[in-house]
N, C-alpha and C positions, 0 to 999 in steps of 0.2 A: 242491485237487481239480481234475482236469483230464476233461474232457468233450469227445468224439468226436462230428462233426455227419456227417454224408453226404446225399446226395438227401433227398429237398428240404429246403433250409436254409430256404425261407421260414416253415415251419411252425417250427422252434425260434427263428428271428430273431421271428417275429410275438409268443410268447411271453417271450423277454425285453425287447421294443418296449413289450409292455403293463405291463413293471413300474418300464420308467422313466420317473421323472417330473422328474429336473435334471438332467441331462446325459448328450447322445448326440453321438460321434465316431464321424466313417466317412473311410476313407482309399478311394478305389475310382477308377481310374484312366477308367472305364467306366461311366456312367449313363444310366437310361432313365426316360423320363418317366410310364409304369405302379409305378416303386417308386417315385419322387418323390410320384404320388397315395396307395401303399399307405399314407408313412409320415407325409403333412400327414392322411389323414385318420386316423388313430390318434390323434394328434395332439387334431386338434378333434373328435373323437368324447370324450377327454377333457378336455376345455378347458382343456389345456396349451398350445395351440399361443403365446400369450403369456409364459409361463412356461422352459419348456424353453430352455437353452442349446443348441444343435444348431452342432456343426461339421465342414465336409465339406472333407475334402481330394484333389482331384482333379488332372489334367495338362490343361489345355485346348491340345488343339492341333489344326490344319487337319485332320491325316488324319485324326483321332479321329471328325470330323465327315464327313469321305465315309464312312468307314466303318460309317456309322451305330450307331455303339457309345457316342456318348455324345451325348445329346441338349439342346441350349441349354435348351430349354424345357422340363426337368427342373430346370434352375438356378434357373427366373424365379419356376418354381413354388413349390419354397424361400423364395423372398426375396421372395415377394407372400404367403404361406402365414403364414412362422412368422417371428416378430418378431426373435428372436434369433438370427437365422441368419446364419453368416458362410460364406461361399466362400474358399479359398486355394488356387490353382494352384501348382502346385510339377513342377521337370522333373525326368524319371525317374522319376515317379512309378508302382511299380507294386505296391505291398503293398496288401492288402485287408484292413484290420481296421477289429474293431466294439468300440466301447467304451460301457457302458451304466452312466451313474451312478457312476463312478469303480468301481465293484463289482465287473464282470466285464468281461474281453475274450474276444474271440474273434478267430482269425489263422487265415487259410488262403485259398481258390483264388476265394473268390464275389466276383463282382463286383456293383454294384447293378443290376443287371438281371435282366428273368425267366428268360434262359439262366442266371447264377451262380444266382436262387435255386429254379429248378423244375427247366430242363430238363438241363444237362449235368451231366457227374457229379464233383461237385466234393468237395474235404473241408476242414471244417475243424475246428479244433481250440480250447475254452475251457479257458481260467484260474477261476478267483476267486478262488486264494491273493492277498491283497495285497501282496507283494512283489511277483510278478509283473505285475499289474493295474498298479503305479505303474511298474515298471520299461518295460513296453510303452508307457505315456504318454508319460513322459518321454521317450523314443526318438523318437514319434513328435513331438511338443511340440520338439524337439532338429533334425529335417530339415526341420520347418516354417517353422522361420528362412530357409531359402533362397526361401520360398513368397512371395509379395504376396496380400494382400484383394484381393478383386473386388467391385467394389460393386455396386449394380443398375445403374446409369448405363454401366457395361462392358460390362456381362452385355446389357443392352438393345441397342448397339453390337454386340458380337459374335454378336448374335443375327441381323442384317439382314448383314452381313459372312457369315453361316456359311449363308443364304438364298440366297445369292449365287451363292455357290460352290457349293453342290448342283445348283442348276440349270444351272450350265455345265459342272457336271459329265456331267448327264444324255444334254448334248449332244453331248461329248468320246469316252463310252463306243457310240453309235452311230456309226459309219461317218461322218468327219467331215471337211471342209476342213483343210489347213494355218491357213486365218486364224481354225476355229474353236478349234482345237488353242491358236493362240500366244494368243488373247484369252483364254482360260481359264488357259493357264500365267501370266498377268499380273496376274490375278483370286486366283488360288491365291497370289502372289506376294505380292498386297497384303494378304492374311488372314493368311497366318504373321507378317508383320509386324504385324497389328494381336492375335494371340495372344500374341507376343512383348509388345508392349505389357504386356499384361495381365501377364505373367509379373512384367515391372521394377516395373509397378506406381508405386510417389510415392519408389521407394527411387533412392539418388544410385547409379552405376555403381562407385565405393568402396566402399561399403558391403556391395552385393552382393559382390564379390570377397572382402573382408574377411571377412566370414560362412564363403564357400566357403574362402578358405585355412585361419581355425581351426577349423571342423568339420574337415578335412583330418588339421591337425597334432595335433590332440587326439586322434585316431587310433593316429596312428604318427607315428615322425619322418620326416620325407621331404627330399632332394634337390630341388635347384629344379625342376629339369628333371623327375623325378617328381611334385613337387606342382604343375606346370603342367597334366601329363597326367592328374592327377588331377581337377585344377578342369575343363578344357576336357572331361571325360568326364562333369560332372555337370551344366556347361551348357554343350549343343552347340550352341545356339541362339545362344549372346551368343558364343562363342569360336571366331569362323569367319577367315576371312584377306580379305575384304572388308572394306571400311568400313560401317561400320553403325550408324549413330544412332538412337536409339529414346528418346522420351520426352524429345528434347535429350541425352541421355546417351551418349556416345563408348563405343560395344564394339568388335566384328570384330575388326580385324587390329591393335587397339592391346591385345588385350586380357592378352597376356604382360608387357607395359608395366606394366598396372593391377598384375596380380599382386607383380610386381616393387615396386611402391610400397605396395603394403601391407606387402609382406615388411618393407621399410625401418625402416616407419613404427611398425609392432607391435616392431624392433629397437630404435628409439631409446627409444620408451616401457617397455622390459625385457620384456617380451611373449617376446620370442624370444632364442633363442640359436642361433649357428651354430658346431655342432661338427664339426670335417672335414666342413667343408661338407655337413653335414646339419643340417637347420632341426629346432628343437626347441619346441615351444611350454608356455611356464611362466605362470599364472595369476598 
């Protein structure tokens, strides 16, 4: 059975919110911290908020934060709120789906804020055939590998870091000095870095690649030279032509290097094959 939402989603989101009671997923690249209260208090209004698995997948990044489209202390709320709650930043993130209890999804345009769920005019569209319902998980559950935990200890960090940057924003967008101008770009500078952070996460810079190459090849087959373009399209962040250490971990301009050493690496162990130099990936 497949089901049609339009203006306003919060009214059928609030209804299938009150029927779940062991697990809720949301992918939304965009949050505010009015649905972060709608959904803790749903929550302890049924004294689930101990109970409930809750996982959110989101992109945290600098401009998300000037652009007041996703708010830190929507995060904090979560993870001071409800016990089981995990955060996974993941780049390129921009699908919007709701998963209620393994039972139903829903996919389409809402982001967790009160623009996706009242005011604009969004659509989206549910499942509850179980085929589909697992096959949307697993999808999602599949590009979440590229994602790291956040833990509170981050989230609190990047909370005074995204404070930061607001306010020198504030200053940059008025009529401003060159000295205010370059202090802000250095500000802005140290925050991507410290979102980047969050992105690698405890994972080794191998690891991550290794991920992004077989998600890749399980795909399709690809060429080096495509499956570079590939990887460096899915994080533009770690695959820049700079040096760039993050976390101790060597990315930037070594990071076609990395690529290359997994390729090797997944070759020696039979993982791969290269036919007329296209890479194949075999389980």
């Amino acid at each position: 059975m497949i089901e049609f939402y339009k203006r306003p989603w919060r009214n059928h989101f609030e209804t299938l919110l009150a029927k779940t009671t062991n697990e809720l997923i949301i992918t939304s690249p965009y949050i505010k911290k009015a649905e972060a209260e709608f959904i803790c208090d749903s929550f302890s209004s049924r004294k689930i908020s101990d109970k409930i698995n809750f996982t959110l997948l989101t992109d945290l990044r600098s401009q998300s934060i000037l652009d007041n489209s996703l708010d830190i202390e929507a995060l904090q709320l979560f993870q001071s709120r409800i016990q089981k709650f995990e955060l996974v930043t993941l780049p390129r993130l921009h699908a919007k789906v709701y998963l209620f209890d393994n039972s139903y999804a829903v996919i389409g345009s809402s982001n967790l804020t009160p623009s996706g769920f009242e005011y604009n005019y969004e659509y989206n569209v549910g499942f509850r055939e179980k085929k589909y319902v697992q096959k949307i998980k697993s999808d999602i559950s599949e590009y979440s590998t590229f994602g790291s935990k956040v833990e509170k200890e981050k989230v609190d960090e990047l909370s005074s870091v995204a404070k930061e940057v607001k306010e020198e924003y504030q200053e940059v967008i008025k009529p401003a000095t060159s000295a205010i101008r370059k202090r802000f770009n250095e500000t802005l500078k140290k925050a991507d870095v410290k979102f980047t952070e969050a992105l690698v996460g405890k994972k080794t810079a191998y690891s991550i690649f290794k991920e992004a190459v077989i998600y890749c090849l399980t795909k399709e087959p690809l060429s080096t030279k495509d499956l570079q373009a590939r990887v460096q399209f899915m994080l533009p962040d770690l695959c820049v032509d700079v040096e760039l250490i993050i976390n101790g971990q060597k990315f930037g301009k070594v990071w076609k290097h990395q690529v290359r050493t997994v390729l090797n690496d997944l070759r020696r162990r039979g993982n791969l094959k290269a036919i007329n130099k296209i890479w194949r990936f075999e389980k």
